[in-house]
CHARMM internal coordinates of N, CA and C (Angstrom, degrees):
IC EDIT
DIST 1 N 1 CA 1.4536
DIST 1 CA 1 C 1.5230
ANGL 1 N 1 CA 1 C 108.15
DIST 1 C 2 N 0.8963
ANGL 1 CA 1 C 2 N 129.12
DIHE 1 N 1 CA 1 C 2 N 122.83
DIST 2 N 2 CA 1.6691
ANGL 1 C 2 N 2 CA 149.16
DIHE 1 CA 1 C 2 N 2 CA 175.53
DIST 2 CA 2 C 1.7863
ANGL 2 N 2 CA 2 C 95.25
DIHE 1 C 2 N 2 CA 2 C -69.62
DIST 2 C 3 N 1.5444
ANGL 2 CA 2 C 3 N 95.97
DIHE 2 N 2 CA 2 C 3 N 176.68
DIST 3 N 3 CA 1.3971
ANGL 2 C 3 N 3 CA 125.00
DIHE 2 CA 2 C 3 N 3 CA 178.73
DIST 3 CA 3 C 1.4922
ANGL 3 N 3 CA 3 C 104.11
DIHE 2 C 3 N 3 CA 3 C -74.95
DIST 3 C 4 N 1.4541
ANGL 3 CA 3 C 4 N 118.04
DIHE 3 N 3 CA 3 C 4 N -32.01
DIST 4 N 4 CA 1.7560
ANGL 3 C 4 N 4 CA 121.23
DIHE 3 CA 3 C 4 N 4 CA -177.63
DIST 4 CA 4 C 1.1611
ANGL 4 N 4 CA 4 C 119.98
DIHE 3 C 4 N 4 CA 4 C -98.85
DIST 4 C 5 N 1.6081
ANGL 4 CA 4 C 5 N 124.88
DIHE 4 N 4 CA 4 C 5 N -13.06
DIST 5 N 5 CA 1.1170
ANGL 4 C 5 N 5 CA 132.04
DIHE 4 CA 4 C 5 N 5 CA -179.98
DIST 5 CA 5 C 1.3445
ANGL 5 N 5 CA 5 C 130.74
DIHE 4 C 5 N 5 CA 5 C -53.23
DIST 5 C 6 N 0.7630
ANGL 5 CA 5 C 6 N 110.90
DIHE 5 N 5 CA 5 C 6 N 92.01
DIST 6 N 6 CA 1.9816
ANGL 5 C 6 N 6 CA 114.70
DIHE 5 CA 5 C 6 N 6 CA 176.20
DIST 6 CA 6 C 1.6622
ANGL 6 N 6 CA 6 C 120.68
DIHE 5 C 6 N 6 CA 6 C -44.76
DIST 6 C 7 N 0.8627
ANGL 6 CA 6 C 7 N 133.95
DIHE 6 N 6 CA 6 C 7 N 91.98
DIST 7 N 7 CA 1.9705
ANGL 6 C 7 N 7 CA 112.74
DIHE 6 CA 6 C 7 N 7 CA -163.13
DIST 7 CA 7 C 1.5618
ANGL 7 N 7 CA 7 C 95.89
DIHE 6 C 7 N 7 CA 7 C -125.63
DIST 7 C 8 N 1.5409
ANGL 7 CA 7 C 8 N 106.83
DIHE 7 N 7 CA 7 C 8 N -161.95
DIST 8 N 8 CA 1.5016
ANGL 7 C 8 N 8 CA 119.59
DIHE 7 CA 7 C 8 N 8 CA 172.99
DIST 8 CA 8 C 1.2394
ANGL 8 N 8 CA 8 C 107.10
DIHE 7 C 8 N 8 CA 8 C -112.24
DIST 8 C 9 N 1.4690
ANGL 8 CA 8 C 9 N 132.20
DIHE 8 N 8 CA 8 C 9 N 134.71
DIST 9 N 9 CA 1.4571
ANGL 8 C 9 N 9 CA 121.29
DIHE 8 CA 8 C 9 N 9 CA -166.01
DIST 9 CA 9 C 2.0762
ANGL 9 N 9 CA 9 C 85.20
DIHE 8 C 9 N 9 CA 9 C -79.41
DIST 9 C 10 N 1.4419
ANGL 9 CA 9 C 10 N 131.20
DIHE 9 N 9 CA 9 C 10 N -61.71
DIST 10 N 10 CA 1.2470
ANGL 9 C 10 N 10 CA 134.70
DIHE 9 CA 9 C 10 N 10 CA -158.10
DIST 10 CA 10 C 1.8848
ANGL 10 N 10 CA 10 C 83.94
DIHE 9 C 10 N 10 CA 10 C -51.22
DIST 10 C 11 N 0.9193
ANGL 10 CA 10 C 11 N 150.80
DIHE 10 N 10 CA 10 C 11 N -94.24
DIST 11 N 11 CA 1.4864
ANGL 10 C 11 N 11 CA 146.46
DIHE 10 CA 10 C 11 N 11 CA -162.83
DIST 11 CA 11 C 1.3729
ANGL 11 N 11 CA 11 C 98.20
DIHE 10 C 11 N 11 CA 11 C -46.14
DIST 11 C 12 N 1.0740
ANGL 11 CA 11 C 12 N 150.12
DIHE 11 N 11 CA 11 C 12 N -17.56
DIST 12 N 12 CA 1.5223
ANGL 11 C 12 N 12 CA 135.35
DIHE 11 CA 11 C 12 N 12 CA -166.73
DIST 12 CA 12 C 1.8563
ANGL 12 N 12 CA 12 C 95.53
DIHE 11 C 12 N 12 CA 12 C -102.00
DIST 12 C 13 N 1.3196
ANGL 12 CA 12 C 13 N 119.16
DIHE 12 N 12 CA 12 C 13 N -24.50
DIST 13 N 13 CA 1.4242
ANGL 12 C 13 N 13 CA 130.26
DIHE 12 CA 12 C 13 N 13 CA -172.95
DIST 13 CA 13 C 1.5282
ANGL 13 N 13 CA 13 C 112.85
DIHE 12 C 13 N 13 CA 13 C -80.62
DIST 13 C 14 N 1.8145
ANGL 13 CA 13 C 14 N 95.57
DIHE 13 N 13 CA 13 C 14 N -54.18
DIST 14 N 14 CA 1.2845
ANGL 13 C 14 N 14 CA 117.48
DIHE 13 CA 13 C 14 N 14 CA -150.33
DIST 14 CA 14 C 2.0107
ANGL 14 N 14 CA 14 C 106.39
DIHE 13 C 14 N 14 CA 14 C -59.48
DIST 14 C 15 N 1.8070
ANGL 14 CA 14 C 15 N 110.95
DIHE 14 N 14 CA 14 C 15 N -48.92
DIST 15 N 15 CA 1.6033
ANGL 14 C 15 N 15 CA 92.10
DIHE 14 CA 14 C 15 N 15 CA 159.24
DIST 15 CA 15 C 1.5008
ANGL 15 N 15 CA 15 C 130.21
DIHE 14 C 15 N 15 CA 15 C -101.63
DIST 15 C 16 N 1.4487
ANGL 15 CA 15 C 16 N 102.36
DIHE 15 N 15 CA 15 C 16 N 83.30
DIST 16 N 16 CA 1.7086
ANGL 15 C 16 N 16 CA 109.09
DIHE 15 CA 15 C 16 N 16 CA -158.77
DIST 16 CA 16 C 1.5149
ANGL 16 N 16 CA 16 C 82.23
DIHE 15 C 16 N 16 CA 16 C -145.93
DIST 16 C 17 N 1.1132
ANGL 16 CA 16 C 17 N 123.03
DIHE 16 N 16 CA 16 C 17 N 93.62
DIST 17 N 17 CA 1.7987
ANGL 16 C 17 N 17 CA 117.84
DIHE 16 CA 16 C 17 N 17 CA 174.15
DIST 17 CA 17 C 1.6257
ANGL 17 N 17 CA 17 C 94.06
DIHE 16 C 17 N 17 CA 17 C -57.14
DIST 17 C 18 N 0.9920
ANGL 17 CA 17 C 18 N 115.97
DIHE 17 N 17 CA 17 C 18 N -62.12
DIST 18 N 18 CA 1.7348
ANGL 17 C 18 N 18 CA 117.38
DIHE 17 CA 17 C 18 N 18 CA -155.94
DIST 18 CA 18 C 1.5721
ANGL 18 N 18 CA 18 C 106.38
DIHE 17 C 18 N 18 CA 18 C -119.71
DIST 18 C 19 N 1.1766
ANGL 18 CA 18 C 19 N 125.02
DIHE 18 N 18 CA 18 C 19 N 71.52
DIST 19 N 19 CA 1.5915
ANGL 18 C 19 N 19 CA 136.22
DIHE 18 CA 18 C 19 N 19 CA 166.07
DIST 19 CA 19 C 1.5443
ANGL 19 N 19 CA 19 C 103.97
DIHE 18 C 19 N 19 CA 19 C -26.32
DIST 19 C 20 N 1.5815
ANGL 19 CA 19 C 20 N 124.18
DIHE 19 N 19 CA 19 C 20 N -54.96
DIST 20 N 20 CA 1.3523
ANGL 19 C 20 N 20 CA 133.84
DIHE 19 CA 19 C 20 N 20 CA -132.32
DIST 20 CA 20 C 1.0739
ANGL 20 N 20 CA 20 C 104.59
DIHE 19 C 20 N 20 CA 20 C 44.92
DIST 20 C 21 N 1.4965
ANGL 20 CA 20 C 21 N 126.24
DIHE 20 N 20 CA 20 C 21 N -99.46
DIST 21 N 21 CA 1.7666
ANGL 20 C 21 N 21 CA 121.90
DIHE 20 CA 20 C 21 N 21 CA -136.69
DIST 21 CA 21 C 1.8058
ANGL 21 N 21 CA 21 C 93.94
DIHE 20 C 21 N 21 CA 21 C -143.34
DIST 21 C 22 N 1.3012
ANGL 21 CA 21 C 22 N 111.47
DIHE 21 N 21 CA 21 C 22 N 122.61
DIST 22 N 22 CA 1.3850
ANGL 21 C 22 N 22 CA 104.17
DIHE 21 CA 21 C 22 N 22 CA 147.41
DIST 22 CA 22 C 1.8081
ANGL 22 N 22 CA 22 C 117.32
DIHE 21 C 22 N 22 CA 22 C -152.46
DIST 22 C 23 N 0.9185
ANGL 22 CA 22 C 23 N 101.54
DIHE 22 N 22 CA 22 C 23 N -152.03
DIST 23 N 23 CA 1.6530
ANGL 22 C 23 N 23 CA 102.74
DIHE 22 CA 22 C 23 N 23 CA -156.92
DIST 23 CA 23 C 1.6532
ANGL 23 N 23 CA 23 C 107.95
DIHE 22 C 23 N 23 CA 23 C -144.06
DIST 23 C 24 N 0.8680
ANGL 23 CA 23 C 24 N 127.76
DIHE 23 N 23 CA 23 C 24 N 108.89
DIST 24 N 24 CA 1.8565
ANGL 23 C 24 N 24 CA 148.86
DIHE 23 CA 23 C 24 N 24 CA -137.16
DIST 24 CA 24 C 1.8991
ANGL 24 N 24 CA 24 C 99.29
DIHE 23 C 24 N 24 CA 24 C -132.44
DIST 24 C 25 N 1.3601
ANGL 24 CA 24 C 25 N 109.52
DIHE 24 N 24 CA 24 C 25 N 122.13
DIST 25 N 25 CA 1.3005
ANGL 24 C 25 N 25 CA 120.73
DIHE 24 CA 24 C 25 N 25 CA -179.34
DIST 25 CA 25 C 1.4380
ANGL 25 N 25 CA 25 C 103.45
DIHE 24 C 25 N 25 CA 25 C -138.43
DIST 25 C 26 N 1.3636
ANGL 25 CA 25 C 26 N 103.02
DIHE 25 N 25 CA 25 C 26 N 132.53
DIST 26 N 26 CA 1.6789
ANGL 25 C 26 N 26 CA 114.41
DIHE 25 CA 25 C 26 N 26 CA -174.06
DIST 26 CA 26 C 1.3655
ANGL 26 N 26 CA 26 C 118.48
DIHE 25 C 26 N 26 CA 26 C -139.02
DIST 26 C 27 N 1.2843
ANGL 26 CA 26 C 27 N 121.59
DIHE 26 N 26 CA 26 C 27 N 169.30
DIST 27 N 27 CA 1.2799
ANGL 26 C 27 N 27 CA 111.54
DIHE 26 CA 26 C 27 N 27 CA 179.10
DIST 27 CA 27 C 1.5794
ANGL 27 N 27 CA 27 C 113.90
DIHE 26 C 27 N 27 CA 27 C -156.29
DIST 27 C 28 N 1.5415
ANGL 27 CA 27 C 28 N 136.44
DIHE 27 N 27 CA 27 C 28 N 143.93
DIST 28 N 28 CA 0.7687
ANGL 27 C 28 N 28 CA 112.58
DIHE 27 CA 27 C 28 N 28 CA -158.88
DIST 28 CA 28 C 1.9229
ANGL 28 N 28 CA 28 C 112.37
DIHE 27 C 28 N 28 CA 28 C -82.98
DIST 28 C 29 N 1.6125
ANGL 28 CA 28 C 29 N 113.32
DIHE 28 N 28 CA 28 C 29 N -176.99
DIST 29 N 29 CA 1.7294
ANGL 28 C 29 N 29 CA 91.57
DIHE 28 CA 28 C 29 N 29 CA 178.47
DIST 29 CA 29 C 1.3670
ANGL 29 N 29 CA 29 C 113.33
DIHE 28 C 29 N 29 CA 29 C -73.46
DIST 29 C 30 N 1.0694
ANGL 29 CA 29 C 30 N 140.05
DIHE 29 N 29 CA 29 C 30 N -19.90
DIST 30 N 30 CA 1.6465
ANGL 29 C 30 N 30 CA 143.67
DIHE 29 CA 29 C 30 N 30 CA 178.64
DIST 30 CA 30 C 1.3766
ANGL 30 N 30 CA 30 C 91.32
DIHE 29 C 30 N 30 CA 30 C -77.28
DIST 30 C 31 N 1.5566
ANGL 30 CA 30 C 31 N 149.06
DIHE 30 N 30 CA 30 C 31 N -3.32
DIST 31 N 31 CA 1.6167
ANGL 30 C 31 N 31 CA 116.21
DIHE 30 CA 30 C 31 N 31 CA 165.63
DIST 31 CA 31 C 1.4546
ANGL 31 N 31 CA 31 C 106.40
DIHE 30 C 31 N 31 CA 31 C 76.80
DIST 31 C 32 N 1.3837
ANGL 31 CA 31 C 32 N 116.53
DIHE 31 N 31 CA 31 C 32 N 2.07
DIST 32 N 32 CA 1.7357
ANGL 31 C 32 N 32 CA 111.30
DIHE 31 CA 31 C 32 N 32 CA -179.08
DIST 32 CA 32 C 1.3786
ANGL 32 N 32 CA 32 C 118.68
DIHE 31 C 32 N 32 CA 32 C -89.49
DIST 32 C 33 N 1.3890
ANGL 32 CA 32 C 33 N 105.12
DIHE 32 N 32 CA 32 C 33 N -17.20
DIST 33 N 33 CA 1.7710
ANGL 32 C 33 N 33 CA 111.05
DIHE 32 CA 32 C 33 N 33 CA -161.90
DIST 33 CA 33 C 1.5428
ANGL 33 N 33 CA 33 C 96.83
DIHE 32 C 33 N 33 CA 33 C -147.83
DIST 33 C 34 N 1.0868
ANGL 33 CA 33 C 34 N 110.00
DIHE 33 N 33 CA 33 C 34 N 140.45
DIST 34 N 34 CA 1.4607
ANGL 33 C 34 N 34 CA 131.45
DIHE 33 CA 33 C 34 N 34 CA 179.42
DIST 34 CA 34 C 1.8496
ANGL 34 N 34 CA 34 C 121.15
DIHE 33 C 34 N 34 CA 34 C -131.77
DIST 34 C 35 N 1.3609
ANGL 34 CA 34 C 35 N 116.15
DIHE 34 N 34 CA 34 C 35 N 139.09
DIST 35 N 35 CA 1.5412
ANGL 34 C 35 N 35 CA 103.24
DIHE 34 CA 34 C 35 N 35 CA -175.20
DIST 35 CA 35 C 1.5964
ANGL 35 N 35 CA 35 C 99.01
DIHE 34 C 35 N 35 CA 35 C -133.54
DIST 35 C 36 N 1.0389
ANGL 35 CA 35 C 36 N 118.79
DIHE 35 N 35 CA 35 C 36 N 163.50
DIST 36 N 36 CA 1.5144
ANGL 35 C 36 N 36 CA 132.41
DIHE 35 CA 35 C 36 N 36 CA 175.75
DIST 36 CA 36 C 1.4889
ANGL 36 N 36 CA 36 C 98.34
DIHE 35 C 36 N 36 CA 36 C -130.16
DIST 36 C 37 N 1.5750
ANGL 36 CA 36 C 37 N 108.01
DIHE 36 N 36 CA 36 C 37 N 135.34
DIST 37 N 37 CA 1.7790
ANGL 36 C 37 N 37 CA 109.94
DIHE 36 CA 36 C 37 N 37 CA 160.26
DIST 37 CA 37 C 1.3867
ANGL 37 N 37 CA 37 C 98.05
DIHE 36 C 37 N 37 CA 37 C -140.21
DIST 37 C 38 N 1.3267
ANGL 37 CA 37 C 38 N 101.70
DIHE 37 N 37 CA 37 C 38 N 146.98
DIST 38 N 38 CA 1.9480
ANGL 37 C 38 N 38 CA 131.02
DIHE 37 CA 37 C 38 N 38 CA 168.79
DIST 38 CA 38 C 1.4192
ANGL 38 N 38 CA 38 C 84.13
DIHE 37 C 38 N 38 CA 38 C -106.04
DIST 38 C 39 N 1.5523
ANGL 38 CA 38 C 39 N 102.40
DIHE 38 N 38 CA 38 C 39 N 130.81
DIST 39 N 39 CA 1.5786
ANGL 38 C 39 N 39 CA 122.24
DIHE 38 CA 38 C 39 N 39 CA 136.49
DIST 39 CA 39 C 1.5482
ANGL 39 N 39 CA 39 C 124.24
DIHE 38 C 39 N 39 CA 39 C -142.80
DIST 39 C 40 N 1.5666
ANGL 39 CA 39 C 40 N 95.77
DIHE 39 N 39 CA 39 C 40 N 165.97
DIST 40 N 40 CA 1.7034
ANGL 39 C 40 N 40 CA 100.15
DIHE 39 CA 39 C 40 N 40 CA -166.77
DIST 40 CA 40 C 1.3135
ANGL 40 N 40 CA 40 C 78.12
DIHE 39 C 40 N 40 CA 40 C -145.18
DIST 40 C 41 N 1.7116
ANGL 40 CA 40 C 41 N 97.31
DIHE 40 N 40 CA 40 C 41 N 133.37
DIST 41 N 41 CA 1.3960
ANGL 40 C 41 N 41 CA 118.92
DIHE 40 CA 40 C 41 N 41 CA 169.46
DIST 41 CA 41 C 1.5313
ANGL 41 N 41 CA 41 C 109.09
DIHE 40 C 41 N 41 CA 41 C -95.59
DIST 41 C 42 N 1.1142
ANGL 41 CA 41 C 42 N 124.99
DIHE 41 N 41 CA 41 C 42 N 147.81
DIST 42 N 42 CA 1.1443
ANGL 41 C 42 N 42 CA 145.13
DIHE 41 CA 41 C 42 N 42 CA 161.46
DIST 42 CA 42 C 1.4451
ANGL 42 N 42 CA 42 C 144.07
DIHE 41 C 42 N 42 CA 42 C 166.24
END
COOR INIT
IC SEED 1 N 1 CA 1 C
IC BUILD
């Protein structure tokens, strides 16, 4: 997955036994609200 890639986090997770750590940016469809998350698996 690139920097532009649009994906599904549940399909991008779901065959990943061990993610460790990544960093997830979303937005809603109206463009009004935006979120950032850090996670660390372990």
């Amino acid at each position: 997955m690139n920097v532009y890639e649009i994906g599904n986090m549940g399909e991008k997770l779901k065959n990943n036994v061990y993610p460790g750590r990544g960093i997830v940016l979303g937005v809603t469809p109206d463009g009004k609200k935006a979120v950032a998350a850090y996670f660390i698996m372990g």
